[in-house]
N, C-alpha and C positions, 0 to 999 in steps of 0.2 A: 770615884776617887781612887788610884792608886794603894795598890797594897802594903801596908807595912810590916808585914811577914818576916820575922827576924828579930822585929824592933821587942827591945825590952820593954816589960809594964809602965817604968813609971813616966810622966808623964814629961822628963827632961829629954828622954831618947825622942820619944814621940814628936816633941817639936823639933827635934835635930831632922827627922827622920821626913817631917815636911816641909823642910825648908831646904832639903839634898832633895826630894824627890822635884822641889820649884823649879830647881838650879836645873835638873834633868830638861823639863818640861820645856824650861826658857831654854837650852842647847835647841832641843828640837825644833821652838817657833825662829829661832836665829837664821837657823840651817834654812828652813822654805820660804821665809823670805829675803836669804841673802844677805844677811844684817852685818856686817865689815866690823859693826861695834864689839861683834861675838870674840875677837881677840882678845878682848880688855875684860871680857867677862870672864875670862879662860886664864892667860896669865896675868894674875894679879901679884905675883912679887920671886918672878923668874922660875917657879917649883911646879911646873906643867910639862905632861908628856901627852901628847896625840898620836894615837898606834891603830893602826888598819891592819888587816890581813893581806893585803897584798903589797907587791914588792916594793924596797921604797919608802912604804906608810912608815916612818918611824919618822916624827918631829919632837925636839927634845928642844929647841932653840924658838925664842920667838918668831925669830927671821923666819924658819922653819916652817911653824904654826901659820903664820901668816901667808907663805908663801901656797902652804897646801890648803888655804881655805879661799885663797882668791883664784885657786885652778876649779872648785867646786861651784865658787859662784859666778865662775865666767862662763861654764858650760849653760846649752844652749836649754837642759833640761833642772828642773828644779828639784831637790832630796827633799824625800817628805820621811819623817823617822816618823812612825807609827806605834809609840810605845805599848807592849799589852801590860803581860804579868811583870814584876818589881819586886824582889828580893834585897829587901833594904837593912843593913847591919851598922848597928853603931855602939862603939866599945872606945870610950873615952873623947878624943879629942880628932880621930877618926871615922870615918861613915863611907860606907859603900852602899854602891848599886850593880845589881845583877838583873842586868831587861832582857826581854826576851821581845822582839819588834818585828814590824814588818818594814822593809824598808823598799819607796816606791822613787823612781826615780820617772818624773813626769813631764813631756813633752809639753809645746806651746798646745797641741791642740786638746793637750788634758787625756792621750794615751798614755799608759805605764804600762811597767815591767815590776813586780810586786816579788820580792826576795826575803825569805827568812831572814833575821839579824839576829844579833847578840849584841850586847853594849855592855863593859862592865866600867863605871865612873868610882874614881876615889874623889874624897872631900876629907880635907884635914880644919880643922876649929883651929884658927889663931886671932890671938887676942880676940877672943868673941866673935869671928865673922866665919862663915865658912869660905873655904876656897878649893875649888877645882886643883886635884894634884893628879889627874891622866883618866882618858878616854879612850879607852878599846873599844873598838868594835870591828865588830867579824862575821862573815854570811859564813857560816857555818856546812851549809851544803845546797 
C-alpha cells in the first residue's frame, strides 16, 4: 500500500490522503490503457493544469488537456507510470503528492525503455469531492 508520509494523525487526513493517493493510482491505470475518459476525471470544473518537462508540455485549457493526451494515446507505444515512494500532505482543503516513479514507455512487442520520473499532483476538496488541480511530471535525469 502506498506511503502516507506526511499525512497527519488523525484519521480525517488519512482518508483524504487515500482517496488522492486512489485519484493517483486511477491517472496511472488511464494513462496504460489509453482511457480518453481520463479528461473528465482530470478537469472536473475548468481549475486543471498539466505540465511536463519538456517543451510545449504546458496545458492550462481543456482543449489543451485533451489535445496532449490523445498525442500520448495515439502513439504506437503504451506509458506505464510505475508509482514507488509517495509523499502525501494534506492541510485543510488541499492535498498533495510528491512520487517518485519509474516511467516505461512500452512497445507492441512488450520492449521498454525504463526512465526515472517525478510526478508532483495537487487535489483541492470542494464541496466534499476531491478534485485534480495540476499534474507535473518530469524525468529528472
Amino acid at each position: 500500500s502506498p506511503s502516507t508520509k506526511g499525512v497527519g494523525a488523525d484519521s480525517g487526513n488519512a482518508a483524504a490522503a487515500a482517496i488522492i493517493s486512489s485519484m493517483l493510482d486511477t491517472f496511472c491505470s488511464m494513462i496504460k490503457t489509453k482511457n480518453p475518459a481520463l479528461i473528465d476525471e482530470l478537469w472536473s470544473d475548468g481549475g486543471f493544469s498539466l505540465v511536463g518537462s519538456e517543451r510545449g508540455e504546458i496545458c492550462l485549457t481543456r482543449e489543451q488537456v485533451e489535445a496532449k493526451l490523445e498525442v500520448i494515446f495515439s502513439s504506437p507505444r503504451t506509458l506505464i507510470l510505475e508509482i514507488g515512494q509517495r509523499r502525501i500532505s494534506i492541510v485543510g482543503n488541499a492535498g498533495w503528492i510528491f512520487a517518485e516513479a519509474i516511467l516505461r514507455r512500452q512497445d507492441a512487442a512488450g520492449l521498454d525503455d525504463a526512465r526515472k520520473y517525478l510526478a508532483m499532483c495537487i487535489f483541492e476538496k470542494v464541496e466534499g469531492t476531491w478534485r485534480w488541480r495540476q499534474f507535473f511530471g518530469s524525468e529528472p535525469y
